[in-house]
C-alpha positions as CSV (number, residue, x, y, z in Angstrom):
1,X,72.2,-70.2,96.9
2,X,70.3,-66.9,97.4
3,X,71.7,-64.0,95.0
4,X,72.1,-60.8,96.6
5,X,71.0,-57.4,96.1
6,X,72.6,-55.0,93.8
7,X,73.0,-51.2,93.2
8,X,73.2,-50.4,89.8
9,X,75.1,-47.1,88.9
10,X,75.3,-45.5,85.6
11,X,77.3,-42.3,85.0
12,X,77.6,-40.4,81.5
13,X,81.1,-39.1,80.5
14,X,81.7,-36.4,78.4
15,X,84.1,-37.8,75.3
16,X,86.3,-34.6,75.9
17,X,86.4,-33.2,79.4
18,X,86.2,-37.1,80.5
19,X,88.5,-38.5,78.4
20,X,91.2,-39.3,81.1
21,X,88.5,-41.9,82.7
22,X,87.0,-42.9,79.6
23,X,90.7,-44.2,79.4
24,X,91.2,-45.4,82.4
25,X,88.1,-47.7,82.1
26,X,88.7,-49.2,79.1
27,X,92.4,-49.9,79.9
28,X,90.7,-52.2,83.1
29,X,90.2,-55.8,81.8
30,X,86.2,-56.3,81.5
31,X,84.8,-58.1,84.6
32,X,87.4,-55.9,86.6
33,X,85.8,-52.9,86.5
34,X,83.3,-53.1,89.0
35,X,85.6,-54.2,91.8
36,X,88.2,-51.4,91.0
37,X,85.5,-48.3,90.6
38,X,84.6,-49.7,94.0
39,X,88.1,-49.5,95.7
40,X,88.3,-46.1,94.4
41,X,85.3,-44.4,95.8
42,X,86.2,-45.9,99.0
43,X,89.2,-44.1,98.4
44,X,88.1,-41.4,97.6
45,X,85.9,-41.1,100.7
46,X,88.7,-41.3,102.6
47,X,90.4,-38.2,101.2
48,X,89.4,-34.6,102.4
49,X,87.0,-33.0,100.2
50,X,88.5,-30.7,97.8
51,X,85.9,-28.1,97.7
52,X,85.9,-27.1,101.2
53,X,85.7,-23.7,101.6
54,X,89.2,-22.4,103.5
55,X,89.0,-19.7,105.8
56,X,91.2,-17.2,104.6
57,X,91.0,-15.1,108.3
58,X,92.5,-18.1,109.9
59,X,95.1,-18.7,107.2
60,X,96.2,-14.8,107.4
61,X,96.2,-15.3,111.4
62,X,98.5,-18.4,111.3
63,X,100.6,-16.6,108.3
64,X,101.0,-13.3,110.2
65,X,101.7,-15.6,113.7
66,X,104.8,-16.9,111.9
67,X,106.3,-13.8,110.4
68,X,105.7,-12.1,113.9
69,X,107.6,-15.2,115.4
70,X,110.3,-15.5,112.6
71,X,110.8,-11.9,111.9
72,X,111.2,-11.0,115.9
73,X,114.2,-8.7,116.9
74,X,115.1,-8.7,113.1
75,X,115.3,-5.5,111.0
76,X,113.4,-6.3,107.7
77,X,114.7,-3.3,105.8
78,X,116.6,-0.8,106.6
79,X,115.5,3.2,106.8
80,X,117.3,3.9,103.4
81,X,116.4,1.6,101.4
82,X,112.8,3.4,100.0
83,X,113.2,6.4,97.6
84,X,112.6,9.4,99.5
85,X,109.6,10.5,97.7
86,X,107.3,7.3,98.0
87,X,105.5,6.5,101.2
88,X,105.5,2.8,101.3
89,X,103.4,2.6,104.1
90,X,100.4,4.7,102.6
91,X,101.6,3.5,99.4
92,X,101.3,-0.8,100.3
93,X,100.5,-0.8,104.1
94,X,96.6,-1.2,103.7
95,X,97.2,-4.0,101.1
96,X,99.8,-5.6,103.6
97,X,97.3,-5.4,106.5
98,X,94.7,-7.3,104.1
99,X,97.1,-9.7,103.4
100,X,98.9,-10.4,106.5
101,X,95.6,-9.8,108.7
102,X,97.4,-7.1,109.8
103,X,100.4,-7.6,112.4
104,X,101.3,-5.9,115.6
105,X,103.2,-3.1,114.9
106,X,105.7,-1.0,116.6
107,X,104.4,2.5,117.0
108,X,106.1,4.3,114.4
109,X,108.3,7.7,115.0
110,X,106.9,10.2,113.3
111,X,110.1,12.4,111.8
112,X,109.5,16.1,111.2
113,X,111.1,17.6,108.1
């Protein structure tokens, strides 16, 4: 019988930052471990990589999308409720807009006092 060809792999684990695999390999009987490193790095190639960059425009888009839809025709606060000598808007609105992506607005009335 002809053997076949092998792919030899050899990783270095560092004793503390590694020490939940270092575990987890020598709980796996001996002659086991080969099979079961296999089955999960086809596992793991089935999962989306964790350290794809996620685009933050789209994620404010879709956030700001949902408050728009699940906020419509509903008053979020009432006209009383910030002390009258703080401006909320120039006090958060920019950091609001940058957070939210910044939603449509009503045009505000501008009160004269």
């Amino acid at each position: 019988m002809k053997r076949r060809s092998t792919y030899r792999l050899t990783v270095r684990l560092d004793i503390e930052r590694d020490a939940d695999l270092i575990a987890w390999l020598g709980s796996v009987p001996p002659g086991s471990r080969s099979a079961l490193i296999r089955d999960t790095l086809r596992a793991g190639l089935r999962q989306p990589a964790r350290w794809e960059p996620v685009d933050i425009e789209e994620m404010r888009r879709v956030v700001a999308e949902e408050l728009a839809r699940a906020l419509a025709g509903r008053p979020v606060a009432s006209k009383t409720t910030a002390p009258a000598d703080v401006d909320i808007e120039a006090k958060y609105g920019a950091k609001l807009n940058r957070m939210l992506g910044g939603l449509a607005a009503e045009p505000r009335e501008e009160t004269q006092s």
